[in-house]
C-alpha positions as CSV (number, residue, x, y, z in Angstrom):
1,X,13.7,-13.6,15.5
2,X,12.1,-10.1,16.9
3,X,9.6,-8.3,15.9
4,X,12.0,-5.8,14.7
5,X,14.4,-8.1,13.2
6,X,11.4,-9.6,11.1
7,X,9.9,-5.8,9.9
8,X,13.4,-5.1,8.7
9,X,12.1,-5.1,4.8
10,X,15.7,-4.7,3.5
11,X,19.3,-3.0,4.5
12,X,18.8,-1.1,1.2
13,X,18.1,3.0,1.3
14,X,14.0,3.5,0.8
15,X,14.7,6.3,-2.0
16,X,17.8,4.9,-3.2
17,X,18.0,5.6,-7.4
18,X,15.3,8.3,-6.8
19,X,15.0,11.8,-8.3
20,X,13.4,14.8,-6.2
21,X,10.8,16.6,-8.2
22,X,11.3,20.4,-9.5
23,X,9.9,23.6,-7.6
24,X,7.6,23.5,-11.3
25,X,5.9,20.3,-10.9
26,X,5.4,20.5,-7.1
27,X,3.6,24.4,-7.7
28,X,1.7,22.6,-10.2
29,X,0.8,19.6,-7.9
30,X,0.1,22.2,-5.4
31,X,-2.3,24.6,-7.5
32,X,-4.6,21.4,-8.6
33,X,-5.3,19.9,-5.0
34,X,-5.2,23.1,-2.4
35,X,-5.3,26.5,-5.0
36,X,-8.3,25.0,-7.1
37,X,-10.5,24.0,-4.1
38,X,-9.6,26.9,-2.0
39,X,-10.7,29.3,-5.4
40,X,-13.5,27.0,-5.6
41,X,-14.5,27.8,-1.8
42,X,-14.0,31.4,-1.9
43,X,-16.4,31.8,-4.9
44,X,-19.1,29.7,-3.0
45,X,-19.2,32.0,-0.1
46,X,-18.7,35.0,-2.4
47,X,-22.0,33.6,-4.5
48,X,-23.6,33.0,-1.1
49,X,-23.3,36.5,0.4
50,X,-24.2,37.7,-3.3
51,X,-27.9,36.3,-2.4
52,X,-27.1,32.7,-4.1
53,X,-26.9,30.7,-0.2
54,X,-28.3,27.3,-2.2
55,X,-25.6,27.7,-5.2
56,X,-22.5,28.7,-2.5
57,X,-23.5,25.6,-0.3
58,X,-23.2,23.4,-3.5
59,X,-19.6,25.2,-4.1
60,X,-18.6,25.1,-0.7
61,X,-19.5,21.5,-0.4
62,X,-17.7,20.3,-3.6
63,X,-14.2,22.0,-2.3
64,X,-14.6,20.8,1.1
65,X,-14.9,17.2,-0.8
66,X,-12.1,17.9,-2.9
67,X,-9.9,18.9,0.1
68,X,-11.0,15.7,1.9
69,X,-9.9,13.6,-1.2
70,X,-6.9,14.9,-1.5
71,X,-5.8,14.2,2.0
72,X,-7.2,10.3,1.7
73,X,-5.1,10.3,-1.9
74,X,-1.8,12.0,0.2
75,X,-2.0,9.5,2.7
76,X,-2.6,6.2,1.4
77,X,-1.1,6.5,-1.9
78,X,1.2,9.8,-2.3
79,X,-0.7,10.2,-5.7
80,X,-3.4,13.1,-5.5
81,X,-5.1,14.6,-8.3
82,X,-2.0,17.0,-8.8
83,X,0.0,14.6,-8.3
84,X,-0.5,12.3,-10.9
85,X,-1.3,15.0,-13.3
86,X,2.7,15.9,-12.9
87,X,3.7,12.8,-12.5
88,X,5.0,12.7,-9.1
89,X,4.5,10.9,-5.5
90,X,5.1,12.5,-1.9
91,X,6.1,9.9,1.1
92,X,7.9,10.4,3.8
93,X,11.4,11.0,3.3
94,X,12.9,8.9,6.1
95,X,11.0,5.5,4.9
96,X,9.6,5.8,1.3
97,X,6.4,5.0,2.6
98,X,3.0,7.2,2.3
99,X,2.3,9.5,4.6
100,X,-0.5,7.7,6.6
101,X,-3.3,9.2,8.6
102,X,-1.5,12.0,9.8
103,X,-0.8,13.0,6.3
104,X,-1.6,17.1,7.2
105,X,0.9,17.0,10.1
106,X,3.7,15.0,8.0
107,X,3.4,17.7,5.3
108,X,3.4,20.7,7.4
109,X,6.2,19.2,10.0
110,X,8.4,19.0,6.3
111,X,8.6,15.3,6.8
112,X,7.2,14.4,3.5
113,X,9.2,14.4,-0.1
114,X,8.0,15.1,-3.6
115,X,9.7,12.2,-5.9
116,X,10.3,12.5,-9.9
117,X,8.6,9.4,-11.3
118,X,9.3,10.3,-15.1
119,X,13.5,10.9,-14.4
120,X,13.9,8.3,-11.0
121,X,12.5,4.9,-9.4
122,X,8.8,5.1,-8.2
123,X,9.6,5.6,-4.1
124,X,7.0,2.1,-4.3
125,X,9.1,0.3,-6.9
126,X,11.7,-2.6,-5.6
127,X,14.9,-1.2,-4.7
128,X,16.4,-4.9,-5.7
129,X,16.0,-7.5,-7.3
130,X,13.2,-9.8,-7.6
131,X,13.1,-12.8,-5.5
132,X,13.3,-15.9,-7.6
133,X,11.6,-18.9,-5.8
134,X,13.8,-22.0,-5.5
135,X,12.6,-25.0,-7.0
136,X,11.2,-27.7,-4.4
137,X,10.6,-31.2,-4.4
138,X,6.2,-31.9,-3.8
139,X,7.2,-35.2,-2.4
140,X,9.6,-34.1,0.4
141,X,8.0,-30.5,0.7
142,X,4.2,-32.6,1.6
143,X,6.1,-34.9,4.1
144,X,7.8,-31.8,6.0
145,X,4.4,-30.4,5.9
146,X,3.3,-29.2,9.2
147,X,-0.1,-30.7,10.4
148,X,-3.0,-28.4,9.5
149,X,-3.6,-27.2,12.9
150,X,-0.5,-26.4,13.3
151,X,-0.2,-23.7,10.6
152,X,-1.1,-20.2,10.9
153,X,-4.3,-18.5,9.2
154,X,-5.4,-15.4,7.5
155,X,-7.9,-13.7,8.9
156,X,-9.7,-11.7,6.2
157,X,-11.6,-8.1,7.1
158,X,-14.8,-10.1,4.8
159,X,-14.8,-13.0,8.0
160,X,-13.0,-15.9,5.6
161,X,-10.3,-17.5,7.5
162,X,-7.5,-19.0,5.2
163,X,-5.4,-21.6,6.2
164,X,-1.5,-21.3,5.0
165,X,-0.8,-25.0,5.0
166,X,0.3,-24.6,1.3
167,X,1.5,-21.3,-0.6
168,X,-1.4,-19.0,-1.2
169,X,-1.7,-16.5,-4.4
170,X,-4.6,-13.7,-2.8
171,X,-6.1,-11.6,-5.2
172,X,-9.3,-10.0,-7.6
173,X,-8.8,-12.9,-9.8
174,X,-5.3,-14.4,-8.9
175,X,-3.5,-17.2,-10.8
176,X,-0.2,-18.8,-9.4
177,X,2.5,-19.3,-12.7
178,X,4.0,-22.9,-13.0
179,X,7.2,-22.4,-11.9
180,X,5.8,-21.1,-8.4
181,X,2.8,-23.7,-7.6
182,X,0.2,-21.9,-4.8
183,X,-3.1,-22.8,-4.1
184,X,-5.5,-19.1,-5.5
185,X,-8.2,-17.1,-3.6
186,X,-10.6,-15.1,-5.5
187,X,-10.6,-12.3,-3.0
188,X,-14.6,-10.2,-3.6
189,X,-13.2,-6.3,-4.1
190,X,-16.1,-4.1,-5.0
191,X,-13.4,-1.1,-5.0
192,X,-11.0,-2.9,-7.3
193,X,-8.1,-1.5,-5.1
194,X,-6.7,-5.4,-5.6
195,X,-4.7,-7.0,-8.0
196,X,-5.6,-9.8,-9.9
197,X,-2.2,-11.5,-8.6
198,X,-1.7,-9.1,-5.1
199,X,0.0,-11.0,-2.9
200,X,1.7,-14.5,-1.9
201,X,2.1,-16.2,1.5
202,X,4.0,-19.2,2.7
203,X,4.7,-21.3,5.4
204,X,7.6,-22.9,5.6
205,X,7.0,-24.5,9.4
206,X,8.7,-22.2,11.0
207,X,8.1,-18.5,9.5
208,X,6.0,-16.3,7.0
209,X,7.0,-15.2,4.3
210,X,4.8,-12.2,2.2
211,X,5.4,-11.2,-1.4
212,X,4.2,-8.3,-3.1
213,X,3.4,-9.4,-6.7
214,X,4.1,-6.0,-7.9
215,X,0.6,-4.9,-7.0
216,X,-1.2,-1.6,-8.1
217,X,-1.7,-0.3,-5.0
218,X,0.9,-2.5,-2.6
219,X,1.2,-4.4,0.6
220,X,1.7,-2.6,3.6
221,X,2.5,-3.5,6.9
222,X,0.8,-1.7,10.3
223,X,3.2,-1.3,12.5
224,X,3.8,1.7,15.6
225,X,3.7,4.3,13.0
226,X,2.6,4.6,9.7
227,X,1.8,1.3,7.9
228,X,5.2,-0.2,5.4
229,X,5.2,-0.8,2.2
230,X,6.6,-4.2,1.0
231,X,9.0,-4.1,-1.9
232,X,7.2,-5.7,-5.2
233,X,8.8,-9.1,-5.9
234,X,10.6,-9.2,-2.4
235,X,9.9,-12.4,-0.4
236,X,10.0,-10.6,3.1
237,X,9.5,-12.6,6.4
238,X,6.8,-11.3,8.6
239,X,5.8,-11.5,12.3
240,X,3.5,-14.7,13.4
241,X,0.8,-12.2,14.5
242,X,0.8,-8.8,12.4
243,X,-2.4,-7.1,10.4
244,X,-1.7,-6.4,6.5
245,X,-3.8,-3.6,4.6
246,X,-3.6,-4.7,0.9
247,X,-5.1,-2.2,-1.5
248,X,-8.3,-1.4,0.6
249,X,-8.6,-4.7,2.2
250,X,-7.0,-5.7,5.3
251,X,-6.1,-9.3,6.9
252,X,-4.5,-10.4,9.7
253,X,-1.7,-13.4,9.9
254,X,-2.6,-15.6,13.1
255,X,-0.3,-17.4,14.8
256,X,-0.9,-21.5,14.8
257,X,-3.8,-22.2,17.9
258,X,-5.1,-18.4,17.8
């Protein structure tokens, strides 16, 4: 399998069952993240040259902030402040995915879209249906087990290394259901960008397979370009040596002997 063969997520349209969002909503998305900070500037330096310099620095500061937050929010997420207030998320129109961190070039360049969450499907939302995992059998499943140094880990951006010689369940305070058995890791997330349930690996001796567990905040893949989204519920295969960012966190799969 190549690289490319493995990052394929799904021969399904990213924005399939999507609605674009009005001229309204966007204005309004538009007036709460750029019009309101850029007001908010203009009065600092007006309040400044007024004779005020200490109480324009504190304006000037707080829209410069604001600005910077809303770029962050635009590329990781989609969802800014104006955003959300409308109910609406911008990605880019060719993959689904956020913008990334050249969200200010995506937008101006016209390669980003503003998406309808109240009338269409959330651009993040599975496009499919949710993979159902099969039933096994423990006994033949532990004898086909590769050996534990044979099995690729995950690396975690906290230093843990995780060893996927059994289904994992990674998350803020993750629990694995009956009818899909996984070992759990309490995953420490100070910024709560996690799920409780985030994510799900396995290893069947020959691949890995990742599974968004319809996560807040998703499972993205780095690739060349901006990092992919995973569909929620979708048990996608993944490369033997690729770096995950989930919520705020970020791991990396490691290929067995690395």
């Amino acid at each position: 399998m190549t690289t490319n063969e493995a990052l394929r997520l799904a021969d399904v349209d990213p924005l399939v069952f999507t609605e674009r969002a009005s001229a309204l909503k966007v204005v309004g998305a538009v007036a709460l993240d750029v019009v309101m900070p850029l007001a908010v500037l203009a009065a600092g330096v007006a309040i400044a040259v007024a004779g005020l310099p200490a109480v324009g620095a504190i304006l000037v500061v707080i829209a410069v902030v604001l600005l910077g937050v809303a770029t962050w929010q635009l590329g990781r997420t989609g969802r800014t402040l104006g955003a959300t207030t409308v109910d609406i998320r911008v990605v880019r129109r060719s993959t689904g995915a956020a913008a990334g961190s050249r969200a200010l070039l995506a937008l101006v360049s016209g390669a980003l879209g503003a998406y309808d969450l109240r009338r269409g499907r959330d651009p993040f939302a599975p496009a499919i249906a949710a993979f159902a995992f099969p039933a096994t059998n423990e006994g033949a499943a532990a004898s086909a087990r590769p050996r534990r140094g044979m099995v690729p880990t995950l690396s975690l951006d906290s230093g843990e290394r995780l060893s996927l010689d059994s289904a994992l369940v990674l998350g803020r305070d993750p629990v694995a259901p009956p009818d899909a058995p996984a070992q759990v890791y309490r995953w420490a997330d100070m910024s709560r960008t996690l799920s409780k349930s985030h994510v799900r690996f396995e290893w069947d001796g020959r691949q890995v397979w990742v599974t968004d567990l319809g996560s807040t905040n998703g499972t993205f893949v780095r690739g060349a370009g901006s990092p992919t989204p995973l569909l929620a519920h979708q048990r996608t295969p993944v490369p033997g040596s690729v770096t995950l960012e989930i919520g705020d966190r970020v791991l990396t799969i490691r290929e067995a002997g690395h």
